[in-house]
N, C-alpha and C positions, 0 to 999 in steps of 0.2 A: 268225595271231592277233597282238594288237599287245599287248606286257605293259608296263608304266607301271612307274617304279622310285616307290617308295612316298610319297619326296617330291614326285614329278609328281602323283599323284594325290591327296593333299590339297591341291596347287594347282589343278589342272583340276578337280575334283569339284564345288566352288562354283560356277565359270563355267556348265560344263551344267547341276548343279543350278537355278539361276536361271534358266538358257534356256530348260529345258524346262515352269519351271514358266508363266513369261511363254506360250510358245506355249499349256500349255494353256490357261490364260487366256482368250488370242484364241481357239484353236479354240470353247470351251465358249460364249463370248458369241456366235458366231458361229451355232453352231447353235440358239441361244437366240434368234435370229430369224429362223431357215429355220422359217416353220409353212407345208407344203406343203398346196397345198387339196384337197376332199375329193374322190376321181376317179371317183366311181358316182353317176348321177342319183338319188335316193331321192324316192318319192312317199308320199303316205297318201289312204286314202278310206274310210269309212265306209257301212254296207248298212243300208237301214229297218230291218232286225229289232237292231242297233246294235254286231255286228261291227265291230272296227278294222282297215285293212290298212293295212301298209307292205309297200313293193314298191323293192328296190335292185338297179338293173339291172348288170350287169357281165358282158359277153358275151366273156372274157377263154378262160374254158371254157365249154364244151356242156353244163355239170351248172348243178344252181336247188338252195337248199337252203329245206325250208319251215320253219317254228320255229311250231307254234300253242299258244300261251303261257296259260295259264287261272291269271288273279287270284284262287290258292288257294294255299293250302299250311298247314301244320300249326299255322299259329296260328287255323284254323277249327276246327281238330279239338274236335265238345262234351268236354262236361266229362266227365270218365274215361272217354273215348272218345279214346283219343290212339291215333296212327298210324291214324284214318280216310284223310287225307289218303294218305298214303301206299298204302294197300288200295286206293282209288282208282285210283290210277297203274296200279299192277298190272291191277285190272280192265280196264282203257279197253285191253286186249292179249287180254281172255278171249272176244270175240267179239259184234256185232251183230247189226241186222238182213239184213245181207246179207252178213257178212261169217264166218265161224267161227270158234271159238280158236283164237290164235295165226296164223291166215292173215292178219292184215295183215304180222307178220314174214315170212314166205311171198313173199307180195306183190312186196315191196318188196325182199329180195335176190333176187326172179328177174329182176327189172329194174336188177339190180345195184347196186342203191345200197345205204346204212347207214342205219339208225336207232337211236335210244335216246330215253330219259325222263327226268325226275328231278324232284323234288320237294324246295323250298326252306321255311323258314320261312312263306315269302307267294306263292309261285309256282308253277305245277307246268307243264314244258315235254313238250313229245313235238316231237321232231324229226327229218328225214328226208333225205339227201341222195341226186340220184339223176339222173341223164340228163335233160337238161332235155325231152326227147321225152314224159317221163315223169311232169309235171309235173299232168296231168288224175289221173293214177289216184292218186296223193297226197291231191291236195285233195276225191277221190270218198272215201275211206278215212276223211280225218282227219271228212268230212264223217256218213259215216256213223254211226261212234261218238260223235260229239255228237249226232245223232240220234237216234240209237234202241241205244243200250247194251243188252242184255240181261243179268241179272243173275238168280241162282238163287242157292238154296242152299248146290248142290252148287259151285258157281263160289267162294261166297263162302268157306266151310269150305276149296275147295285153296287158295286165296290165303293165309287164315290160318295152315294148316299150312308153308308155303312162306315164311311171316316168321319166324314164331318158329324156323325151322329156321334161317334166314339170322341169325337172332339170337345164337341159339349159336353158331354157327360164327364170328361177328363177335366173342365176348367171348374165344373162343380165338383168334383169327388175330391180332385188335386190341385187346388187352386195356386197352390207355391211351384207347379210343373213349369210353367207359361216361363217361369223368372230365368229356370235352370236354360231354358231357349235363347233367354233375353244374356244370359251374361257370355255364352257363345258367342253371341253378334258381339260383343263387348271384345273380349279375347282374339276372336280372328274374324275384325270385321270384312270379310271377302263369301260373297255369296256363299263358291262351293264351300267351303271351309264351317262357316257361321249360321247359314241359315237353319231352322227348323226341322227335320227329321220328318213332321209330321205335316209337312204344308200347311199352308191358309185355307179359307175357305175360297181367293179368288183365284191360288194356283192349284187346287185341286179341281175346279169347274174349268179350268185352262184346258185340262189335260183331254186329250184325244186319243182313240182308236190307232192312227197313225202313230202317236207319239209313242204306247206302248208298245207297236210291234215293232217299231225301230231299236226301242230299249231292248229288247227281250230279243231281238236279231245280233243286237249287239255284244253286250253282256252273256248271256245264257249260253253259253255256248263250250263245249270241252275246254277249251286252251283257257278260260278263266276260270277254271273252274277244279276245286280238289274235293276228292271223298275219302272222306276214314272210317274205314270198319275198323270196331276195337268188339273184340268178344271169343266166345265159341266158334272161332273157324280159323283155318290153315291157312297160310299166306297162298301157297299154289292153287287151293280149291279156291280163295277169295279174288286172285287175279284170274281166273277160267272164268269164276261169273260175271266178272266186269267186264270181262273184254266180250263176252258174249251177250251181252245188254248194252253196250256203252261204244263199240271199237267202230260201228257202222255208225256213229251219230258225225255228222261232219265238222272239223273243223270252224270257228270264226274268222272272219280275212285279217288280223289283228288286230287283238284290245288293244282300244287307245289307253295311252298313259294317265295316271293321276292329274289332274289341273296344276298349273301354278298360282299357288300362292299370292295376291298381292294383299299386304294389310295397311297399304299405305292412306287409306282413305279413315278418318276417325269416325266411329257411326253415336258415341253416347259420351258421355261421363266417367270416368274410372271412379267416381261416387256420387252413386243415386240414391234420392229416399225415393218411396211408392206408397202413396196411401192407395189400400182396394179392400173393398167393402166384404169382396167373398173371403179374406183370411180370416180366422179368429185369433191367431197369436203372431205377436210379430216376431220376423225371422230375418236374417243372415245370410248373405251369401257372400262365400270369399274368391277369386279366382286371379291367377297368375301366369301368362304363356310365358312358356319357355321355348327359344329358337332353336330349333333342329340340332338336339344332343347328339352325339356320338353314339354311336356304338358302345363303347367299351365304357360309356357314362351314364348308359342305359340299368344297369345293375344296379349302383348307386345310388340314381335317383329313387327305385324301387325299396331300397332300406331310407330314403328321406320320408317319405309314404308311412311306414312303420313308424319311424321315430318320431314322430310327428303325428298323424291323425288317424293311424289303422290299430283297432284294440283299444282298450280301456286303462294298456299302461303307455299309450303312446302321450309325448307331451303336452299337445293343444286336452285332449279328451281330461287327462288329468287335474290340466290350471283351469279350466274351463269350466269342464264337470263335477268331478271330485272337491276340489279343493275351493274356490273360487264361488260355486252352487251358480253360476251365470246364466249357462244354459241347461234345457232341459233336455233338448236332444243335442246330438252332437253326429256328424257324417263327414264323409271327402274323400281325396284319394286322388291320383294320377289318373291321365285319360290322355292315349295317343292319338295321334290324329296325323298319321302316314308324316313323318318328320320329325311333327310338331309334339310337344306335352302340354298340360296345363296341369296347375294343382288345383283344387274345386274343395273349397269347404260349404257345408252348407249347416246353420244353427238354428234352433229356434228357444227362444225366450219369452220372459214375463212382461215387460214392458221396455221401452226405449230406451231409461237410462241401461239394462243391463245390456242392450245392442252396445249401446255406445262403449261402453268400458269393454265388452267382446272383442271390437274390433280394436281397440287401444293393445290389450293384451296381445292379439294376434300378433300383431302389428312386433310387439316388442317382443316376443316370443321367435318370430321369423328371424330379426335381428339376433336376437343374441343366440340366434344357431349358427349364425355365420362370425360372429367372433368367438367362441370357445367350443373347442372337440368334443364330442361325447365322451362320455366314461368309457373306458374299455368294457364294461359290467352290462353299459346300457347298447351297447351295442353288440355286442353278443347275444343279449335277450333280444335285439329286432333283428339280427341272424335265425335266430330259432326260430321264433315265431313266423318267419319268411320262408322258413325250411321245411315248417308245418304244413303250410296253406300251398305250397309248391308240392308237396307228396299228397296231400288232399286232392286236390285237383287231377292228379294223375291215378290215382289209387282209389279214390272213393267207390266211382261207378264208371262205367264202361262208356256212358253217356260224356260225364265228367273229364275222361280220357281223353275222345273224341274232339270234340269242343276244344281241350286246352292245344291237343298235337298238330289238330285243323288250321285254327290262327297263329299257332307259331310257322309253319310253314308257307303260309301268306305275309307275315309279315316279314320273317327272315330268309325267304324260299330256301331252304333245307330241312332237313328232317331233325327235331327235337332233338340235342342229348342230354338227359338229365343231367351227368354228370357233369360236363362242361359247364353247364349252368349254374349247380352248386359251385363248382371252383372259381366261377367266377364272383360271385358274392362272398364266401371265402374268403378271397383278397383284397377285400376292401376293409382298409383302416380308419381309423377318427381321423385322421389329415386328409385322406382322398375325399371323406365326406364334407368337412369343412374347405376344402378346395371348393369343391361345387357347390357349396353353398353361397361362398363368394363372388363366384361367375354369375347364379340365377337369383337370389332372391335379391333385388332391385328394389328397394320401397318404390321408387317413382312406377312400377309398374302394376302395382298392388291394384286389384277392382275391387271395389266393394258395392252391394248393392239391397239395402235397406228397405222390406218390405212391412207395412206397420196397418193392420187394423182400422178401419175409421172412425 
């Protein structure tokens, strides 16, 4: 070990300080122009009855993952019928025409692969990964439950019992869950829009026999509906087995459109405290809508995201975390909602005065992004870091793939291009960010909502 007598190292400190910082400089411009191109052929095609397929070939492994993605999710759910969408999900596992309860789980680990589901605001996915040998009894499965679901009474009643059970247990295990609901209705108080995900206990006892195979007549049906295989297989061999599972299922007589929006009705407080007995540490929630961006605004706000609450060099995690010790956790991020964005912080702390001074900091941290540009330094590193988790997502797993190319194609209907997408973040400057920063961050719009221990 080399030890520096104290006046060496306030000489030499300066010299590497500048060195290093110069290097990273170069290194960060540098990788600021390595955009490596995309390395899986990706195809789409489209079947009369108006199924979507994309097909991303990558024969790196012997496994295919399929992703069959159905343009629903809880902002269908009627009125005091919330958590349909969700019951939903559930059922499409309780058993078809040729298939039994729970035998496609069966299925599918005896040929050793994984599945799961889940259900978004506007999405609901079922996906499967699995031996790409294995790739026919997949798309026989997901083909069947779009066809012919069977749905009873007796089916619908254990679903329900089986939510509300999962509900309790949620308000004990995750008692800050309830808030992340509560500051939705806050954000867009308009039923579809705001409500629950996960229904009540009196709109899941609402729901009926009728009610789901209306849903499920409705929604479930090819024309809403897109599959991506990403894995070991050929785009030509992957459209022969789609159309040969998939091309005889009929049509829907058309999905109806997305709701409209009304938020004109006020449901809460844009700041609330909550005393409740089940938290042990008081927490933070920060939330902000933003009215129906642009397109071409949409990139931008994704490096706000970054600069701001994604990572540990972003600057809420930094003054917050790091520096400040305020909070102990620190979370957030962007969240669409077909038009609509919001930004969603979520903190938790040691007691009330460090809330208080959290959301002061917030507060003035939001502010002063909209009167001064970033660094060109600092935004090139939430360029990287953006350009990381965007090649992650598509590169990691075949699952990962699936999932990212699924939802871009619902939400932009076209087919992903990476490239394009990099170039467009790319050309966003400190002025284009501080532009939009101008337009959305509104203090008068600011929610906050104060959960504290009793």
């Amino acid at each position: 070990m080399i030890v520096f007598k104290e006046r060496q190292k306030k000489l030499l400190f300066p010299v590497w300080a500048s060195l290093f910082v110069l290097l990273l400089g170069l290194w960060a411009e540098r990788l600021e122009a390595q955009v490596p191109a995309f390395p899986y052929p990706l195809s789409h095609f489209k079947l009369r009855n108006g199924l979507e397929v994309i097909v991303c070939e990558d024969s790196t492994l012997p496994v295919v993952s399929v992703v069959v993605t159905y343009s629903v999710g809880s902002v269908n759910d009627p009125e005091n019928k919330g958590g349909l969408a969700l019951m939903m999900q559930y059922l499409m596992f309780q058993g078809s025409q040729n298939v039994g309860p729970m035998q496609h789980l069966m299925y599918i680990q005896n040929a050793g692969g994984e599945l799961n589901a889940s259900t978004t605001f506007d999405k609901t996915f079922f996906y499967e990964t699995v031996p790409s040998n294995q790739l026919s009894l997949v798309l026989w499965l997901e083909s069947d439950r779009m066809n012919s679901l069977e749905v009873n009474e007796a089916k619908v009643a254990r679903i329900k019992d089986l939510m509300l059970a999962n509900e309790q247990e949620r308000n004990l295990q995750e008692p800050y869950a309830r808030y992340f609901f509560l500051m939705d209705q806050i954000l867009f108080p308009d039923f579809s829009y705001g409500h629950s995900p996960l229904g009540t206990k009196e709109s899941i006892n609402s729901i009926t026999v009728e009610d789901v195979l209306a849903f499920y007549r409705r929604y479930y049906v090819p024309n809403n509906a897109v599959i991506c295989i990403s894995g070991d297989i050929k785009a030509p061999k992957a459209r022969e087995l789609v159309a040969r599972y998939f091309e005889t299922i009929p049509g829907g007589n058309g999905v109806p459109s997305y709701p409209q929006a009304d938020f004109s009705s006020v449901v809460s407080s844009r700041d609330q405290l909550i005393i409740d007995p089940l938290v042990s540490t008081p927490a933070l929630q920060f939330g902000l809508r933003l009215d129906k961006p642009q397109p071409e605004e949409k990139p931008v706000l994704r490096l706000f995201e970054y600069l701001l609450i994604n990572g540990k060099s972003s600057r809420l995690y930094k003054l917050l975390v790091s520096r400040e010790r305020l909070a102990l956790y620190l979370s957030g991020g962007l969240e669409d909602r077909r038009g609509f964005t919001s930004l969603k912080i979520f903190l938790l702390a040691n007691n009330q005065i460090m809330i208080d001074r959290s959301k002061k900091l917030i507060s003035e941290e939001l502010n002063r992004f909209k009167l001064e540009m970033v660094s060109e330094r600092e935004l090139v590193k939430a360029k990287n870091k953006y350009r990381y988790d965007f090649w992650s997502q598509l590169t990691t797993t075949n699952l990962s793939r699936a999932l990212t190319l699924s939802e871009f194609y619902l939400d932009r209907g076209q087919l992903l291009d990476p490239d394009n997408e990099l170039a467009a973040v790319n050309k966003i400057t400190s002025y284009s960010i501080l532009t939009l920063a101008r337009k959305y961050l509104q203090e008068t719009k600011y929610c906050f909502v104060t959960i504290l221990p009793r």
